[in-house]
KEKESE-983782 format. One record per residue (C-alpha): residue number from 1; residue in three letters; z, x, y. Coordinates in nm, 2 decimals, decimal comma. Layout:
<rs>
<roba = NUM | torlo = ALA | w = Z | u = X | v = Y>
...
</rs>
This chain:
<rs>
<roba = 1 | torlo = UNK | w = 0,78 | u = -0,44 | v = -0,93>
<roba = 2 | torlo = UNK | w = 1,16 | u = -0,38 | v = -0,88>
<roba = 3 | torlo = UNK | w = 1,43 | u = -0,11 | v = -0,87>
<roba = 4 | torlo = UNK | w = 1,42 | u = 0,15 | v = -1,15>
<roba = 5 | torlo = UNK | w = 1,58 | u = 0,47 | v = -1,23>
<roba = 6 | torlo = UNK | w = 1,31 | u = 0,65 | v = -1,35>
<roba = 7 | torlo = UNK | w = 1,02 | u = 0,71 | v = -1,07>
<roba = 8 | torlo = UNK | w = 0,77 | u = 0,74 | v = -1,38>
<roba = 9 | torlo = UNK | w = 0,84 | u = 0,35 | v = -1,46>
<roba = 10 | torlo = UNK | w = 0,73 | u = 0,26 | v = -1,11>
<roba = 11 | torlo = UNK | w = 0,40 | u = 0,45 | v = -1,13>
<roba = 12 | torlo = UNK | w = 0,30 | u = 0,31 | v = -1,51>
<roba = 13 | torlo = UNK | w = 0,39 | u = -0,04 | v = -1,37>
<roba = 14 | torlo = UNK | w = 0,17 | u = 0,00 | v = -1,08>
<roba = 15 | torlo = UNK | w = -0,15 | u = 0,23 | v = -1,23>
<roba = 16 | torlo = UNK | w = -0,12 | u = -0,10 | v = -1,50>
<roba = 17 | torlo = UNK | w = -0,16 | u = -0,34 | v = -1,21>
<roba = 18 | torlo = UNK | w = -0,41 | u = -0,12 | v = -1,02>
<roba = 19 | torlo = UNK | w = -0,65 | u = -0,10 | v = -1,33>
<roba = 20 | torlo = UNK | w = -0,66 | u = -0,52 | v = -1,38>
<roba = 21 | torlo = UNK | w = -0,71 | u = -0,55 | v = -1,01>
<roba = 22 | torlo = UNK | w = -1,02 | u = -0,24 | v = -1,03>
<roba = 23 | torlo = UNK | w = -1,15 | u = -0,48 | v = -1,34>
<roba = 24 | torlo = UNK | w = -1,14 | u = -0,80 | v = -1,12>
<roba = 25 | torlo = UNK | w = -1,36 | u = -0,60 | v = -0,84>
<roba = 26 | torlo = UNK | w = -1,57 | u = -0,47 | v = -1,07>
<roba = 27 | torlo = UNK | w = -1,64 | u = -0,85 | v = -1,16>
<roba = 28 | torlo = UNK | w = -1,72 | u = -0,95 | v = -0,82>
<roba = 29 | torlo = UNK | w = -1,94 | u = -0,63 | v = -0,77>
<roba = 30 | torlo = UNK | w = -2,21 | u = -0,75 | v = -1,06>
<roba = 31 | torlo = UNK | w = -2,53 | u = -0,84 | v = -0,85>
<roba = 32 | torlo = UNK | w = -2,53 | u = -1,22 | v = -0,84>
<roba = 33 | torlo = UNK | w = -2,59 | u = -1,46 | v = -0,56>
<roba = 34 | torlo = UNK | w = -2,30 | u = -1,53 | v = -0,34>
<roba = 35 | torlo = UNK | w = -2,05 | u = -1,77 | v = -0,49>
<roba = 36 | torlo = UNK | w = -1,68 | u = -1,92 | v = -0,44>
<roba = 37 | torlo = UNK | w = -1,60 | u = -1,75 | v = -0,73>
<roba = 38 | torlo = UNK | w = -1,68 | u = -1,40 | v = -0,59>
<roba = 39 | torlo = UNK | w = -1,55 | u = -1,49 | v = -0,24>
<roba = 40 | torlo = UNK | w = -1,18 | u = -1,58 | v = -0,43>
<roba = 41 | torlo = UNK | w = -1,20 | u = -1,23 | v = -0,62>
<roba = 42 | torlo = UNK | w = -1,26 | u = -1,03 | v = -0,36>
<roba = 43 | torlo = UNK | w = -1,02 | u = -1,23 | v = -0,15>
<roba = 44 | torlo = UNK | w = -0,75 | u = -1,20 | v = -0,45>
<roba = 45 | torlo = UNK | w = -0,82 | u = -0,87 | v = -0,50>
<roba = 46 | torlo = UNK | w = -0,74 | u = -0,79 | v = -0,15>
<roba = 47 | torlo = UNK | w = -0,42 | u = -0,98 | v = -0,13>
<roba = 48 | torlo = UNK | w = -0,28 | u = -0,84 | v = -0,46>
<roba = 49 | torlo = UNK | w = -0,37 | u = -0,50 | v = -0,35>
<roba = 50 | torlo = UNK | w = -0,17 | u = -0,52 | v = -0,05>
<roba = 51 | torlo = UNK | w = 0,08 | u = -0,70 | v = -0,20>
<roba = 52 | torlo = UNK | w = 0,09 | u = -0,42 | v = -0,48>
<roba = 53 | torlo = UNK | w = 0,12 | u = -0,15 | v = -0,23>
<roba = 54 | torlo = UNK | w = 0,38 | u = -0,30 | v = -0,02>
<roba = 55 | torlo = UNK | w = 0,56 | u = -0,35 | v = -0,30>
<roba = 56 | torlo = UNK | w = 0,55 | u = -0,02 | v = -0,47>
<roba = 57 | torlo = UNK | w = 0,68 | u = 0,17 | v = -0,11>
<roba = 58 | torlo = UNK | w = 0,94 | u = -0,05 | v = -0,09>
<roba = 59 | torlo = UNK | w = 1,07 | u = 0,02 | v = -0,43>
<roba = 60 | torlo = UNK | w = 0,96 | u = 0,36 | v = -0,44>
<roba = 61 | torlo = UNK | w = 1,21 | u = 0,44 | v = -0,14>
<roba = 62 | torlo = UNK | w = 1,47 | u = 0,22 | v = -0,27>
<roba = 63 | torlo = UNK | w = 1,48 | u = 0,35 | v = -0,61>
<roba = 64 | torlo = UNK | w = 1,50 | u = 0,74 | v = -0,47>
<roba = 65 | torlo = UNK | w = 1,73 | u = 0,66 | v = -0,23>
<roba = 66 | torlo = UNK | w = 1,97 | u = 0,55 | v = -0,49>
<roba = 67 | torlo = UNK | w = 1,90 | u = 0,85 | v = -0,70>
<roba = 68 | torlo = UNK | w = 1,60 | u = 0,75 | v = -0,94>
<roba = 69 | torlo = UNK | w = 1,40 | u = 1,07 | v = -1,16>
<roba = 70 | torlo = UNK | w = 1,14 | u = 1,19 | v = -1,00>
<roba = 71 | torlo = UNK | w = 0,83 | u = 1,25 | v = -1,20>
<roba = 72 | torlo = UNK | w = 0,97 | u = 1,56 | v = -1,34>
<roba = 73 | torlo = UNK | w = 1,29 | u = 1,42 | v = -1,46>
<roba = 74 | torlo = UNK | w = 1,46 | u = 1,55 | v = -1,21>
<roba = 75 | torlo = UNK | w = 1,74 | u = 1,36 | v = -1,05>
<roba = 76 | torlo = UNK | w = 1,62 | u = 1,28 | v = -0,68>
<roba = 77 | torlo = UNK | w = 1,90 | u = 1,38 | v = -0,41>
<roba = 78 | torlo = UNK | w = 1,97 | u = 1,26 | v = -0,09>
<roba = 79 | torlo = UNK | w = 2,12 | u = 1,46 | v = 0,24>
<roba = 80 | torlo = UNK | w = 2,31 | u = 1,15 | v = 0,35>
<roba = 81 | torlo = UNK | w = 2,62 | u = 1,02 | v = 0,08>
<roba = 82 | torlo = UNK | w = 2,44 | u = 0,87 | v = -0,18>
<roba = 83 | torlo = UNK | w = 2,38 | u = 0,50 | v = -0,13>
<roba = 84 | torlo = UNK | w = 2,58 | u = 0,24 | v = -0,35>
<roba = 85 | torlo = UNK | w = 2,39 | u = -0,05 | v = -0,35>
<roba = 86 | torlo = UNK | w = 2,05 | u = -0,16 | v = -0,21>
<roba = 87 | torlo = UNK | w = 2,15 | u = -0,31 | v = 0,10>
<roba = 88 | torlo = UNK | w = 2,34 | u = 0,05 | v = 0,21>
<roba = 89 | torlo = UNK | w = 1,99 | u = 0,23 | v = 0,12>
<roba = 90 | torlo = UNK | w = 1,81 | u = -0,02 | v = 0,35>
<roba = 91 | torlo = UNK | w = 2,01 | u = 0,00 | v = 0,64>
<roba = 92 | torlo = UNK | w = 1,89 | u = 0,36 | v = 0,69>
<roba = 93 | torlo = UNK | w = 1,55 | u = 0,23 | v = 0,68>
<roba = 94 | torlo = UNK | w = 1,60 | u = -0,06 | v = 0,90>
<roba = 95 | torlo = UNK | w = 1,83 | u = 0,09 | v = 1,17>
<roba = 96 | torlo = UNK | w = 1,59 | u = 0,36 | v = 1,19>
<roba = 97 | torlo = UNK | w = 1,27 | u = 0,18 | v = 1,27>
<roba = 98 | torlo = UNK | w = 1,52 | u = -0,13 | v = 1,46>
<roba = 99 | torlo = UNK | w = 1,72 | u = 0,04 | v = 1,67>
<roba = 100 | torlo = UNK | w = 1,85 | u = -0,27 | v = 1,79>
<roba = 101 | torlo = UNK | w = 1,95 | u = -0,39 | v = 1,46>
<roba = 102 | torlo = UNK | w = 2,24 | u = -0,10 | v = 1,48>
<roba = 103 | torlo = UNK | w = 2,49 | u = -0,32 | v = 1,54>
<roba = 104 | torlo = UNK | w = 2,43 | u = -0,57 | v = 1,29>
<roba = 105 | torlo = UNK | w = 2,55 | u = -0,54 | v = 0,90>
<roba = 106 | torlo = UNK | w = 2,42 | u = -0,65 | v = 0,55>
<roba = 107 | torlo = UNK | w = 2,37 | u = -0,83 | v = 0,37>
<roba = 108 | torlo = UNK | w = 1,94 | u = -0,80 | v = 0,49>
<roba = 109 | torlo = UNK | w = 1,71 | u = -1,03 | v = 0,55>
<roba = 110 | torlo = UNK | w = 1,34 | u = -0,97 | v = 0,42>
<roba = 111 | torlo = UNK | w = 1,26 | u = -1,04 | v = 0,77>
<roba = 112 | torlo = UNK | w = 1,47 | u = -0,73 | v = 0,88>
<roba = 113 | torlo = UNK | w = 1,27 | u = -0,49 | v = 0,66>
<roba = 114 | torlo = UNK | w = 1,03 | u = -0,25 | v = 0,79>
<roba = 115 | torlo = UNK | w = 0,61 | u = -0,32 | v = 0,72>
<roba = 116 | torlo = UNK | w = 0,64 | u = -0,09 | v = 0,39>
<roba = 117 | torlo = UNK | w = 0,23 | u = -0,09 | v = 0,39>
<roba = 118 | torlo = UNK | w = 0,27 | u = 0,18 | v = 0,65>
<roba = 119 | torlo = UNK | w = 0,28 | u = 0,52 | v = 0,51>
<roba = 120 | torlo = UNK | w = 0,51 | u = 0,62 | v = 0,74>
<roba = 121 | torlo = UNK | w = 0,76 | u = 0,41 | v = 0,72>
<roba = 122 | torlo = UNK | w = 0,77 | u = 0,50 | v = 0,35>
<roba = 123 | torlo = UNK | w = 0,77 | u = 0,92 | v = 0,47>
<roba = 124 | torlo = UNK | w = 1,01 | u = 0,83 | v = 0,76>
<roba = 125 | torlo = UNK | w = 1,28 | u = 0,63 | v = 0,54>
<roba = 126 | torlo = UNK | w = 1,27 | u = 0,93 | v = 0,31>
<roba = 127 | torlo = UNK | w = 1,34 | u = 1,14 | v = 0,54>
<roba = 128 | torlo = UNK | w = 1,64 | u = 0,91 | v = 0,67>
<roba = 129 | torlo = UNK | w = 1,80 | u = 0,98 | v = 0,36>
<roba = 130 | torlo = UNK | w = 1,70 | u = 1,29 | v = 0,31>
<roba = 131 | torlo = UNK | w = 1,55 | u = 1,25 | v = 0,01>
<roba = 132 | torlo = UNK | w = 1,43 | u = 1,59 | v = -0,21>
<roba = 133 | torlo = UNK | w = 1,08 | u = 1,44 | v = -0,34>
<roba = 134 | torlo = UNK | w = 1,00 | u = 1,35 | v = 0,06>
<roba = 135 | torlo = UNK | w = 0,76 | u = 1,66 | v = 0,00>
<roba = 136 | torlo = UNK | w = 0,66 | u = 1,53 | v = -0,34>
<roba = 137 | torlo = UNK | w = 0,53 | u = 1,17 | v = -0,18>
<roba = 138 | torlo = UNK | w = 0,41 | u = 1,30 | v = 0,14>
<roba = 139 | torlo = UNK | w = 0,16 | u = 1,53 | v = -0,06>
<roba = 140 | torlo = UNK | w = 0,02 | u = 1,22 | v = -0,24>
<roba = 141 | torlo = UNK | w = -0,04 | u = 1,04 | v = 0,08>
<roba = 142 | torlo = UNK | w = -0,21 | u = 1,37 | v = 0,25>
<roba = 143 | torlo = UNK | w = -0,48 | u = 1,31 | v = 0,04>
<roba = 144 | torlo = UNK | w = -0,80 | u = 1,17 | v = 0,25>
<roba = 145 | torlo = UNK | w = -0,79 | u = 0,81 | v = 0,24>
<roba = 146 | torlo = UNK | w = -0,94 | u = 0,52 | v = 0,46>
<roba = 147 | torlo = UNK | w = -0,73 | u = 0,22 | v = 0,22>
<roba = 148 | torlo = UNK | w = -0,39 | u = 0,24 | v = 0,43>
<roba = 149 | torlo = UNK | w = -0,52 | u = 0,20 | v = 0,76>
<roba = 150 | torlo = UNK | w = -0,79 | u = -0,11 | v = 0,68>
<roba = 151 | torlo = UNK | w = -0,59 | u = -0,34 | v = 0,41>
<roba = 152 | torlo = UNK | w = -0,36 | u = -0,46 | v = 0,62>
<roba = 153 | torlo = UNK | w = -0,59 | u = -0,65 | v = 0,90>
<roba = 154 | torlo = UNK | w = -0,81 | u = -0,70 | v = 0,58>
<roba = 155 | torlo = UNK | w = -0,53 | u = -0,89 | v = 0,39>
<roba = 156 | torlo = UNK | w = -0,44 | u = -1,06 | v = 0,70>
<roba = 157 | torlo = UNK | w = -0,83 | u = -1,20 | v = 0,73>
<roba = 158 | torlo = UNK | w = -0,82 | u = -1,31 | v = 0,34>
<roba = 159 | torlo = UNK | w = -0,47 | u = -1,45 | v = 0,39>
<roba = 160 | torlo = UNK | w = -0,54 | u = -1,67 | v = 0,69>
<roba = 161 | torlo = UNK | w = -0,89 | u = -1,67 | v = 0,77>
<roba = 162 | torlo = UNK | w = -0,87 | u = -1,73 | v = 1,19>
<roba = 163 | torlo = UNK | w = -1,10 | u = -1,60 | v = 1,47>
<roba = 164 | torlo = UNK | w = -0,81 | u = -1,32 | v = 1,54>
<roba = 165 | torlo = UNK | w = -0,77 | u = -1,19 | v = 1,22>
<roba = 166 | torlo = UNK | w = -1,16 | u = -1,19 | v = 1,18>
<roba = 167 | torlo = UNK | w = -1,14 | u = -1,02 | v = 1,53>
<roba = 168 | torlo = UNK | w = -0,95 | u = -0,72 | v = 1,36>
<roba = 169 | torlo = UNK | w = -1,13 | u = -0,74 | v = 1,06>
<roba = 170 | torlo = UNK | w = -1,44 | u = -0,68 | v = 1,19>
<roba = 171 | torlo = UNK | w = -1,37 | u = -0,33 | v = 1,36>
<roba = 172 | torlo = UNK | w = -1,24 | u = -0,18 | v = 1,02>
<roba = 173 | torlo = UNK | w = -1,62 | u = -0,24 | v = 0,89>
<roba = 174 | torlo = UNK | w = -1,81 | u = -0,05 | v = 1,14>
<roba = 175 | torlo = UNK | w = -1,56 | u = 0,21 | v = 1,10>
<roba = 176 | torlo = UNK | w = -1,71 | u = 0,26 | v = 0,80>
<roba = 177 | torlo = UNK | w = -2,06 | u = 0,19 | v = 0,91>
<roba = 178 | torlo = UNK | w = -2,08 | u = -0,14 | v = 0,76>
<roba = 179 | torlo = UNK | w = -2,28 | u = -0,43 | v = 0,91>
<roba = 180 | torlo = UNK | w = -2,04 | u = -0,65 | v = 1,10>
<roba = 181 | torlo = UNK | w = -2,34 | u = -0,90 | v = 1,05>
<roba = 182 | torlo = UNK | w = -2,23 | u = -0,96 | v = 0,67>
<roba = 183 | torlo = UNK | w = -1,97 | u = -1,18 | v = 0,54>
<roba = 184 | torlo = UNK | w = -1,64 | u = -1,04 | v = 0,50>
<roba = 185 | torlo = UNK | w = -1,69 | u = -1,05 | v = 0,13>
<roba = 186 | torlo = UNK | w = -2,01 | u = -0,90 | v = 0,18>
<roba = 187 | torlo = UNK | w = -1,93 | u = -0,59 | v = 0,39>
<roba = 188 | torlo = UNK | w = -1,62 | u = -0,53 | v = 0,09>
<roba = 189 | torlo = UNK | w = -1,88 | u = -0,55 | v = -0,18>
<roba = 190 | torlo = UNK | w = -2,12 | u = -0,26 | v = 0,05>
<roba = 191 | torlo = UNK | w = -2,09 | u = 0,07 | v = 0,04>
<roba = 192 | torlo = UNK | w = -1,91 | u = 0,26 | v = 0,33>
<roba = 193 | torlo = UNK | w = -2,18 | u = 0,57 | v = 0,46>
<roba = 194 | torlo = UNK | w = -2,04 | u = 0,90 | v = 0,51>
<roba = 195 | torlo = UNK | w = -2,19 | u = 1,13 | v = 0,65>
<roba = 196 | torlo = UNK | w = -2,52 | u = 0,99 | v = 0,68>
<roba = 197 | torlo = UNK | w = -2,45 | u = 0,92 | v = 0,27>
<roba = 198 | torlo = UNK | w = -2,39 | u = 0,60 | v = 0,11>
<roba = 199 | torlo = UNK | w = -2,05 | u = 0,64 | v = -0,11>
<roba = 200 | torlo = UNK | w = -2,11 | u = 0,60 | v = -0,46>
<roba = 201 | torlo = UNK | w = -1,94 | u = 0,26 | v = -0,56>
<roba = 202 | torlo = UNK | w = -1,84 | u = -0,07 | v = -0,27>
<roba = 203 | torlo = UNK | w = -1,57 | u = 0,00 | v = -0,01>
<roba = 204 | torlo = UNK | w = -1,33 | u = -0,24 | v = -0,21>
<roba = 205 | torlo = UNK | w = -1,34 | u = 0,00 | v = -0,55>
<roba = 206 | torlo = UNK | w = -1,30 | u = 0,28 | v = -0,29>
<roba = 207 | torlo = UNK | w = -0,99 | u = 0,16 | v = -0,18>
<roba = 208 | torlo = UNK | w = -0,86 | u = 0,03 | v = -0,52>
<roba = 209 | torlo = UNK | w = -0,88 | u = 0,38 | v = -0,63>
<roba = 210 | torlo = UNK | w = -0,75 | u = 0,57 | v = -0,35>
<roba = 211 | torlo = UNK | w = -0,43 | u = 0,39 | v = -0,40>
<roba = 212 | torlo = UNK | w = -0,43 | u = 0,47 | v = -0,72>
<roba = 213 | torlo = UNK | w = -0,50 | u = 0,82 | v = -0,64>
<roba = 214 | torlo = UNK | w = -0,21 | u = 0,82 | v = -0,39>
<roba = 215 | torlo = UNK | w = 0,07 | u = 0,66 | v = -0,66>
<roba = 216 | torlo = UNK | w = -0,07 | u = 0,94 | v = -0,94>
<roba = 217 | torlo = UNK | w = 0,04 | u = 1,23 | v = -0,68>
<roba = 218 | torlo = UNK | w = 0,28 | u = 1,09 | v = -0,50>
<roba = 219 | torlo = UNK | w = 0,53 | u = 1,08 | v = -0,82>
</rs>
């Protein structure tokens, strides 16, 4: 994904990315005996759907903060001067959640950005800026989700695959009262229980979905 000046661009780009990633899960899903193959989907689909998300905050705030249409076609505004250039929109982000990088200028450093997979650092560099569709994205991420708080140690497990990461892995499961007995791959391809009910479809097309849920209402 990358900077745009129409918020409607962003969402196409990433509903198109969501929808080949849901078509890889849906792969993996098909009952078959474990295999490599379906450990690397799940494991890629889990990766790219991080990666996707990270990717969309970060450009979704970048792209309003330097005036972007909203999904209206409305012009987004900011309360601070309107930024110039995309380090000057990041330094509101960065200072804000760095305090200690205050002192220090552009040009940035990946490294100095904040972890844009958190929902609110999206919210809270809006609101640095004051940007007028803060309301507009907060709404889309109101919406009852379980994806933001369980693909990050999730992607870290895939990623790297050490006792630590399978240490935080492990809890996100039983939150959903899935067997911390299974394989990783395994307890993705269940189905979380709510309620005393199984849901519907596997925890992984769960989560693929509510972020696309959340990019539909957030723009």
């Amino acid at each position: 994904m990358r900077l745009v000046g129409d918020l409607r661009k962003l969402r196409d780009t990433a509903l198109f990315r969501v929808s080949r990633l849901r078509s890889v899960a849906r792969r993996s899903v098909a009952p078959a005996p474990a295999s490599r193959n379906q450990d690397l989907q799940v494991a890629y689909c889990v990766i790219e759907l991080y990666t996707l998300w990270h990717s969309f905050s970060r450009f979704l705030f970048l792209s309003s903060a330097l005036g972007a249409r909203d999904g209206g076609g409305v012009r987004v505004t900011t309360t601070v001067p309107p930024p110039a250039t995309v380090d000057a929109a990041l330094t509101h982000a960065i200072r804000l959640r760095s305090p200690s990088k205050k002192k220090k200028k552009p040009p940035w450093r990946w490294a100095d950005e904040p972890p844009w997979a958190q929902p609110n650092v999206l919210l809270d560099s809006l609101a640095a800026v004051g940007a007028s569709n803060r309301p507009q994205v907060s709404a889309g991420l109101s919406a009852p989700s379980t994806v933001f708080s369980g693909i990050v140690p999730c992607r870290n497990f895939f990623a790297h695959r050490g006792r630590d990461t399978l240490a935080l892995f492990t809890p996100i499961m039983r939150n959903h009262l899935i067997s911390s007995a299974l394989r990783p791959t395994d307890a993705l391809l269940s189905k979380a229980i709510v309620l005393g009910t199984p849901r519907p479809q596997p925890l992984l097309l769960d989560w693929i979905d509510e972020v696309a849920n959340a990019i539909e209402l957030m723009i």
